[in-house]
N, C-alpha and C positions, 0 to 999 in steps of 0.2 A: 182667497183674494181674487183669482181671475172671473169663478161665480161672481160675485159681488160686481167686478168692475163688466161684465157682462149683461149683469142685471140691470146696473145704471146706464148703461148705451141702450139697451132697449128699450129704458123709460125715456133717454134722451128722444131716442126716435119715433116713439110713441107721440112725444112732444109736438115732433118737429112733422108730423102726419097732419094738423092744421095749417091751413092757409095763414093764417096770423101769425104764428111761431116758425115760419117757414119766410117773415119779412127780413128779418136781419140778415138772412144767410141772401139774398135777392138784390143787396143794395139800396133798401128802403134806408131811410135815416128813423132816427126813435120819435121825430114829431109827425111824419109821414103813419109811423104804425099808430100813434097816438089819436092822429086826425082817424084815421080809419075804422078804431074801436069805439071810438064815441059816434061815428056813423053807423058805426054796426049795432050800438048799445050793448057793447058786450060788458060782461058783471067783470070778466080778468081776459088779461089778457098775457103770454109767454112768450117772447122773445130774444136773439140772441145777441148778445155788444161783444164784437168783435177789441182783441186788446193790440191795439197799436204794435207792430212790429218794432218799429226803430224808437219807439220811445213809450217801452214794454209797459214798464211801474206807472208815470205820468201821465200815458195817452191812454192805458187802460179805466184811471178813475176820473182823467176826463171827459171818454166816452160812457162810464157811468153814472156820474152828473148831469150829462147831456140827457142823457134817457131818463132819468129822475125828474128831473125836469120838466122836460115835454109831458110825462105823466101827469105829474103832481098836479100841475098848471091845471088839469083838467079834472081832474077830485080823485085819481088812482092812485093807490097806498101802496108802496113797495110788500109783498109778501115772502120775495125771494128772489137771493141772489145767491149763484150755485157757478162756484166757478169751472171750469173744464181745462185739464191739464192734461197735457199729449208729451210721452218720453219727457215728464218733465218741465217742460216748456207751460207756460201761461199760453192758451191760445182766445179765451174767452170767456163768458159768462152768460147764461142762462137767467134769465131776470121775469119774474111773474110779478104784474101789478094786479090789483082788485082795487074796483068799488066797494066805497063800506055799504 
């Protein structure tokens, strides 16, 4: 188990080793990172939506709506959504959109 979940924080950080996938954790909002990938022409792009503290359940799939959103708008397919849980706790989600 500990291999495993060591495995997946290195891929996380692998992740989070691009500038783009490095906007959520920055305070960018998901239309900001949006606006930015269709300037870049990127094909995908990996990002992180932080899940609401005080209103864990609700603010977390409102901030993933938000970010579905801001994508979609712009022709990006969700390909993954990978939540991250710390002691337990919801702290987040890891979300890759793609161009078809």
């Amino acid at each position: 188990m500990h291999r495993r979940l060591s495995a997946a924080l290195l891929c996380t950080l692998a992740v989070l080793a691009t500038p783009v996938a490095q906007a959520g954790l920055f305070d960018k909002n998901p239309d900001q990172v949006a606006q930015e990938a269709v300037a870049k022409n990127l094909r995908a792009v990996t990002l992180w939506v932080e899940a609401s503290w005080g209103f864990r359940n609700q603010g977390a799939a409102n901030n993933l709506s938000r970010a579905h959103q801001s994508f979609t708008t712009r022709g990006y397919n969700v390909v993954s959504v990978e939540p991250y849980i710390e002691n337990g706790d919801l702290q987040g989600f890891f979300v890759t959109y793609q161009k078809p």
